[in-house]
MARLUM-581004 format. One line per 3 residues: number of its first residue (from 0); their letters; for each residue x, y, z of N, C-alpha, C. Coordinates in steps of 0.001 Angstrom, whole numbers. Layout:
N
NUM) A) X Y Z X Y Z X Y Z; ...
END
This chain:
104
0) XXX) 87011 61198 66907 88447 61195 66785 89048 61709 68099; 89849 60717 68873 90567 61207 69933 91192 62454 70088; 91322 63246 70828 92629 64656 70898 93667 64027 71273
3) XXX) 95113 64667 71063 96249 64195 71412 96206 64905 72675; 96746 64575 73882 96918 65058 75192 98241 66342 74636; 97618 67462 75683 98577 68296 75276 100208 68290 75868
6) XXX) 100366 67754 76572 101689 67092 77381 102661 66460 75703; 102136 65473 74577 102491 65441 73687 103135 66788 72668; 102514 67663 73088 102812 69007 71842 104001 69098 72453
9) XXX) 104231 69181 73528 105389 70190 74272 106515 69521 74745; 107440 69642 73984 108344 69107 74425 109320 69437 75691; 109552 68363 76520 109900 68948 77831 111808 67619 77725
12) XXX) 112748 68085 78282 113844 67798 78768 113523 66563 79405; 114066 65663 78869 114014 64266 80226 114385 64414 81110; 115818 64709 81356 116343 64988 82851 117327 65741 82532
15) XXX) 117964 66680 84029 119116 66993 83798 120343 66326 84180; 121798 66429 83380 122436 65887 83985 123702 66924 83358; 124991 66403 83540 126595 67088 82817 126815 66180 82050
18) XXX) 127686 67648 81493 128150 66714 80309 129978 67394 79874; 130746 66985 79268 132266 67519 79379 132200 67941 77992; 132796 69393 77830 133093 70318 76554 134280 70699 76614
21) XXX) 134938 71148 75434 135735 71703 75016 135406 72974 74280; 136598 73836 74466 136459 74980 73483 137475 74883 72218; 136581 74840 70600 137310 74745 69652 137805 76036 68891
24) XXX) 138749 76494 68085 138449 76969 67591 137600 77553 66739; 137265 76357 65770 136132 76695 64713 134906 76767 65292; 135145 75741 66039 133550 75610 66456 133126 75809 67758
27) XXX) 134240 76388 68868 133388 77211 69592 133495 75972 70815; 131817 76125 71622 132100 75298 72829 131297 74139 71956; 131997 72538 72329 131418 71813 71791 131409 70229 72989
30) XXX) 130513 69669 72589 130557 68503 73508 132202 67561 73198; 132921 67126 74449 134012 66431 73819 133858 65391 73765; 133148 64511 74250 132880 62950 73624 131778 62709 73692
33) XXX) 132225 61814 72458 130135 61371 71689 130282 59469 72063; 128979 58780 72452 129132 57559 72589 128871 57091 71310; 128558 55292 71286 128649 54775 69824 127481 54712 69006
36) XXX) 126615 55829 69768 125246 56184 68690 125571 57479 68356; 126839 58002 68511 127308 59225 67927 126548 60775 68835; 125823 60361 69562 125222 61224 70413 126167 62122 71806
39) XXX) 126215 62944 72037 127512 63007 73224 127106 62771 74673; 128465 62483 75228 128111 61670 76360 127796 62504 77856; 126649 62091 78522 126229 62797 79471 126640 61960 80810
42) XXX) 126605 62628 81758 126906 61811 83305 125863 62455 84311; 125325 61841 85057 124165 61834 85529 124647 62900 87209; 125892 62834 87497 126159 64013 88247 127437 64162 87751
45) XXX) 127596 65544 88561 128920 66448 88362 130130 65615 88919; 130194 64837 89725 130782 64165 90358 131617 63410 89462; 130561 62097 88399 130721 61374 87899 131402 61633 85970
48) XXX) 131458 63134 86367 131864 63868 84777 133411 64087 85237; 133754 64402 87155 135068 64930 87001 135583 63983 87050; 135208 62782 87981 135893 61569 87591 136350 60822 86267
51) XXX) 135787 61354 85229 135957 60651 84158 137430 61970 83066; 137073 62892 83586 138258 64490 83607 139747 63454 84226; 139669 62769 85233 140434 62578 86263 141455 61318 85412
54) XXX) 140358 60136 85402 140768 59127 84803 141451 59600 83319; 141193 60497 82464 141655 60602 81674 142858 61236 81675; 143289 62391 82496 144275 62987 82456 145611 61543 83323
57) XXX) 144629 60989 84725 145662 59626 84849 146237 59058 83278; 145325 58819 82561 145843 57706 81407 146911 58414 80836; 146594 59833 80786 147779 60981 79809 149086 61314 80980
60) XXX) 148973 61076 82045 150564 61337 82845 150838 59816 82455; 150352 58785 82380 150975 57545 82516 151576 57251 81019; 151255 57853 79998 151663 58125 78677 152598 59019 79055
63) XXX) 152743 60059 79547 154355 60485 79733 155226 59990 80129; 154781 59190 81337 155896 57885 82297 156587 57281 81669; 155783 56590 80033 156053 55776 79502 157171 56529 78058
66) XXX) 156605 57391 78109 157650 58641 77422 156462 58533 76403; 155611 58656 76116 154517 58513 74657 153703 59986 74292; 154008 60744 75543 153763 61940 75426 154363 63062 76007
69) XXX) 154537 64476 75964 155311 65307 76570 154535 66084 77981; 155303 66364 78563 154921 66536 79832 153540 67755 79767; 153712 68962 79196 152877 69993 79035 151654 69405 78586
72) XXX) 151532 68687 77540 150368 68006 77231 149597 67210 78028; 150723 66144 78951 150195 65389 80002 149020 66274 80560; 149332 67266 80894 148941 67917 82377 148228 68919 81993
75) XXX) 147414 68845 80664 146689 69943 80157 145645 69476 80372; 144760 70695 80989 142906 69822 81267 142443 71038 80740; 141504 71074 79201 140516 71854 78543 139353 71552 79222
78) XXX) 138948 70614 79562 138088 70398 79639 136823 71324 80700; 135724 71472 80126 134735 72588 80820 133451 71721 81519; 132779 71262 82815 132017 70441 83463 130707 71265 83436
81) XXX) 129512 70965 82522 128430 72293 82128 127139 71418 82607; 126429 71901 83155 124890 71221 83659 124162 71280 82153; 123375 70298 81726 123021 70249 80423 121301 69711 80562
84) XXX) 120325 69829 79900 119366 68948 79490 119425 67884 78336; 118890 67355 79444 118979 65461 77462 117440 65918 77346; 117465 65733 75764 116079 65557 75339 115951 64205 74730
87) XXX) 114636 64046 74573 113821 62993 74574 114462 62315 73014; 115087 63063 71915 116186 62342 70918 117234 62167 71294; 117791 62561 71827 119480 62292 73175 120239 63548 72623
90) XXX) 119597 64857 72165 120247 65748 72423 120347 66511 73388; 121445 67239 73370 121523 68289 74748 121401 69733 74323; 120877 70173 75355 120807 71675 75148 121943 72566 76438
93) XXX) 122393 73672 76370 122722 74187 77403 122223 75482 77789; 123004 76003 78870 122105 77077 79798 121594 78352 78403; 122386 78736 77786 122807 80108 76586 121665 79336 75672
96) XXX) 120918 77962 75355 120176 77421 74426 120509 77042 73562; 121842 76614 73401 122553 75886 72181 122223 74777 72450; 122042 73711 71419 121554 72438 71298 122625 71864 70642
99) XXX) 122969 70651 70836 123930 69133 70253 123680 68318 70227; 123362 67656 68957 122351 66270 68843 123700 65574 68014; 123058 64470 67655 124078 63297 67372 125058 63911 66024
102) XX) 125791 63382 66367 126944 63902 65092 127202 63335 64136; 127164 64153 63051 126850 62917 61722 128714 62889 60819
END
């Protein structure tokens, strides 16, 4: 009977990358967007997380332009840019060891 290689037991982080959080009330720091496997969404650099910070707050001044939202809101950025590990199910873990796997 074969052994399983021990590289199998241990689970190791695929890669690192960021990922964009919010702080909730209830729940504290949480990932703010999940893609359409319900998993949350990671960006492969820091770069490519503020750009997406950027584009969004564009879409929310251009919703004020249009009058669809109020100015204070426009120009509010919660948002927190955190170095994360994906694991090998597409959850993330962060630095403190909290883990966020797909959201049911």
């Amino acid at each position: 009977m074969p052994l399983l290689p021990l590289m199998q037991s241990t689970k190791q982080p695929v890669r690192s990358a960021y990922a964009i959080f919010i702080q909730t009330i209830c729940e504290g720091l949480v990932p703010a967007w999940y893609d359409e496997s319900n998993y949350p969404v990671v960006y492969a650099t820091e770069l490519e997380a503020q750009r997406e910070i950027a584009d969004d707050l564009m879409e929310h001044l251009q919703q004020f332009l249009d009058g669809e939202r109020e100015f204070d809101d426009a120009i509010a950025v919660e948002d927190i840019i955190m170095p994360v590990d994906v694991w090998p199910d597409g959850s993330i873990s962060i630095e403190d060891g909290r883990t966020f796997g797909k959201r049911t």
